[in-house]
C-alpha positions, 0 to 999 in steps of 0.5 A: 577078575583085574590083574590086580585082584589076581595079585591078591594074596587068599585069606583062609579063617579056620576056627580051632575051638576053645581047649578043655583043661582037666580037674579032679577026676579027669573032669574037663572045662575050659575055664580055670576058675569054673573048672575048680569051683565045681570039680577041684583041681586037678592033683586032688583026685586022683591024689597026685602031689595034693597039698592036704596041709599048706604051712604058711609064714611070713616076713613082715612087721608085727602089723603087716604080718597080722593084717596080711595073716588075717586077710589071707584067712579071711578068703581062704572061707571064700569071697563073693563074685559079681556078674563079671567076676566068679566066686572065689570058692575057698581055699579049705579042706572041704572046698574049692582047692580042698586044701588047709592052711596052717599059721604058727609064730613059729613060721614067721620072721618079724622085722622089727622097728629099729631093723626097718628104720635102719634100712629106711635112713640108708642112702643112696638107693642102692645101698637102701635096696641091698641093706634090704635084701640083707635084712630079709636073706637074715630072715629066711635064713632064719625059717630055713633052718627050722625043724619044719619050715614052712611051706611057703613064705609070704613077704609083707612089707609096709607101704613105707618100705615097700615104697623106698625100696621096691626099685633102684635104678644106677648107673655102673661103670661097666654094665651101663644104666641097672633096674632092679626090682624087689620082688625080682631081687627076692625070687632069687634069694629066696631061692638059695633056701629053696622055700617058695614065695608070695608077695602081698602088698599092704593096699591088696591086703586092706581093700585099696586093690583095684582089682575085683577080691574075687579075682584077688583070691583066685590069682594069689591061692591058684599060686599058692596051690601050685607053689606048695606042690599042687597042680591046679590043672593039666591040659588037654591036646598036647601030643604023648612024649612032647617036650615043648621048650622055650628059647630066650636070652638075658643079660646077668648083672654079675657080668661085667662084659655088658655084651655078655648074654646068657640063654635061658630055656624053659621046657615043659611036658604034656602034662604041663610040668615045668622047668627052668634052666641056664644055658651058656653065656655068649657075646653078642654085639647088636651093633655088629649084628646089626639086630637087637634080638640075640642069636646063637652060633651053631655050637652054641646052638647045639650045646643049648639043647643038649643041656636041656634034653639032659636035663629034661630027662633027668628031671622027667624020668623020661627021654621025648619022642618029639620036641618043639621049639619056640623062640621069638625071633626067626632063626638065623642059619646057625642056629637050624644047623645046631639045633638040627645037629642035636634033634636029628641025634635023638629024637624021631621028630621036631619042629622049629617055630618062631612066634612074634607075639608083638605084631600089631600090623595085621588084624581081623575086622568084624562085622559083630559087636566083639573082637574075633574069636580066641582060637581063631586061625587065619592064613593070608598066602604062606603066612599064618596067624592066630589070635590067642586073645579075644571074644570066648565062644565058649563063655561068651565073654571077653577077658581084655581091655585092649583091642585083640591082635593075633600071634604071627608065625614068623618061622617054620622049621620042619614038616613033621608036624601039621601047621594046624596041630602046632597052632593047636598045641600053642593056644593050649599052651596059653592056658599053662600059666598056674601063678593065676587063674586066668583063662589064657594069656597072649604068649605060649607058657614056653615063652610067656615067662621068658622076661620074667625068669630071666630078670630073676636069673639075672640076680642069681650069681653064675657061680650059684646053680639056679633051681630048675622048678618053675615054682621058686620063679612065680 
């Protein structure tokens, strides 16, 4: 052996298998859609928060609201598959999520022609986008004040309106250039009345989507399930007394400081349960900082995760034995000695991990026909990777259309934990996202929704507490 190929760091592969999720009564797959399809979701047996009804409304014109109604009715009797797509079972008292859906006028709230007009002639954009959303906090002012609300509420806008208002892009004095986006605008409005929401386009609803109908289906009523209190599955693996949270940052566009951040923690326990919390507001200055990521000082640190485990208690009934903590960038000093601050306080055990799911630089080369393996884990010296997406063994098929590349551990913080259960718990993790019914995503459910609830929290006001239930963010 060379001096040089002794210099040469060792590249260990380990292949950690396809996790298992659980469906009524305790059964396991680990496919979402086959799993439902043959056992029904999980909260329906044993009986655990089961929607048996389901009242649906929604906002719409008189057309818009008829065509989307009729769809919705129309697939919840089930829709075919082909070879690359399962069967949509339905979505009915006696099959697939054995749940019913009911419709009344009484649920619903019609934009009428001169209301739509009067938006659509507003201008600049701006204006047209907030003459909008004040239309529709009329309307679900409106239903939220029924005798019987509705369960959910599907918002389905014509083409036209849709069109001019979907975005609005300005530049203002003190926040710099804003985006703003409609379905982001109304999460967080309709959150004021505390009705969860769906959003349907017009080309979903009269066949132009591109995406397969089965498919469709399965994204829009695996949602509406978990939205009406449903939990289509639960996960498998995750250790007894865990709280699992993710740590991310936003800018508020209620601020008019545009070096203001706020923190964003998302905490989930090993049944999956979620939720969403605001944490405090910081300054952070990346060009002082030299580093566009936002980090905390080590009180702000430390106050963060006490938020987060006050209320993770208060919600969750119960107090963690163990937390972990993901964050996607590598902790900076004061942040370990925050966190550890509190941790060291009140649990027993605790990890720090940083994931950097954008890595691109390092990937497996196979010799077969397909990408590696989902699952697969690989070290080369002290570093470690696993790749969350690729070719699944289990079903022999691969769920992408891009060229898989594997999460990075970029940080590690404590030894009481094995590196191989973190990475176990991490792919279980992907599989967590119940706003479809994918078989799992790149990123952690701890950090998969990070942009989105934080391009949520950004239109809630910071005088307004946001709701902490990951179903109003969906």
């Amino acid at each position: 052996m060379t001096n040089r190929q002794a210099d040469l760091p060792c590249i260990h592969c380990q292949y950690l298998g396809e996790p298992k999720l659980e469906f009524a009564d305790s059964r396991l797959h680990v496919d979402p859609k086959l799993g439902i399809s043959r056992f029904g979701p999980k909260s329906f047996s044993p009986r655990r928060h089961h929607p048996d009804v389901i009242h649906l409304g929604f906002i719409g014109t008189a057309e818009s609201m008829a065509t989307a109604r009729e769809w919705v009715r129309k697939c919840s009797a089930g829709v075919a598959g082909d070879d690359k797509h399962p069967e949509f079972p339905g979505f009915m008292s006696d099959r697939g999520f054995f749940s019913e859906l009911q419709f009344d006028d009484d649920w619903n709230a019609q934009l009428c022609q001169a209301e739509v007009e009067g938006v659509l002639e507003t201008r600049p954009s701006r204006m047209r986008f907030d003459a909008l959303l004040g239309l529709l906090e009329r309307k679900l002012g409106l239903l939220s004040t029924k005798d019987q609300p509705p369960t959910c509420i599907v918002l389905a806008l014509p083409d036209v309106l849709y069109a001019k208002c979907r975005v609005t892009n300005y530049r203002d004095p003190h926040l710099g250039d804003v985006h703003r986006d409609l379905r982001r605008a109304f999460k967080a409005l309709a959150m004021k009345y505390r009705i969860p929401t769906q959003l349907v386009r017009q080309q979903t609803v009269d066949g132009r989507e591109r995406d397969h109908p089965s498919k469709v289906a399965w994204n829009f009523f695996t949602g509406l399930y978990f939205k009406a209190g449903g939990a289509p599955w639960g996960p498998t693996g995750l250790t007894p007394g865990t709280c699992y949270l993710g740590i991310a940052f936003y800018r508020s566009l209620g601020s008019t400081n545009p070096l203001v951040h706020t923190s964003l923690v998302q905490a989930f326990d090993e049944h999956g349960n979620g939720l969403v919390l605001r944490g405090p507001d910081f300054n952070w200055n990346s060009r002082e900082k030299g580093t566009r990521s936002p980090h905390l000082n080590a009180e702000r640190a430390e106050r963060i995760l006490t938020i987060a485990l006050d209320r993770y208690r208060d919600e969750m009934q119960q107090t963690p034995q163990r937390v972990v903590v993901h964050k996607s960038s590598v902790y900076w000093p004061e942040e370990r000695i925050g966190f550890k601050a509190v941790l060291g306080r009140r649990v027993s055990r605790f990890d720090l991990l940083s994931l950097d799911t954008r890595q691109s630089f390092v990937r497996l080369l196979t010799t077969a026909s397909y990408p590696p393996l989902r699952g697969t884990r690989f070290t080369i010296g002290d570093k470690d990777y696993l790749y969350t997406t690729g070719f699944i063994a289990d079903l022999g098929q691969f769920h992408s259309l891009h060229v898989p590349s594997p999460i990075r551990v970029a940080d590690h913080i404590g030894q009481d934990t094995s590196r191989e259960t973190l990475l176990r718990e991490v792919l279980v993790l992907t599989k967590m996202n119940w706003n479809s019914s994918r078989l799992g995503g790149k990123s952690p459910i701890t950090l998969r929704f990070s942009d989105l609830v934080g391009e949520i929290m950004q239109e809630i006001p910071p005088e307004r507490d946001p709701l902490p239930q990951f179903k109003f963010y969906m």
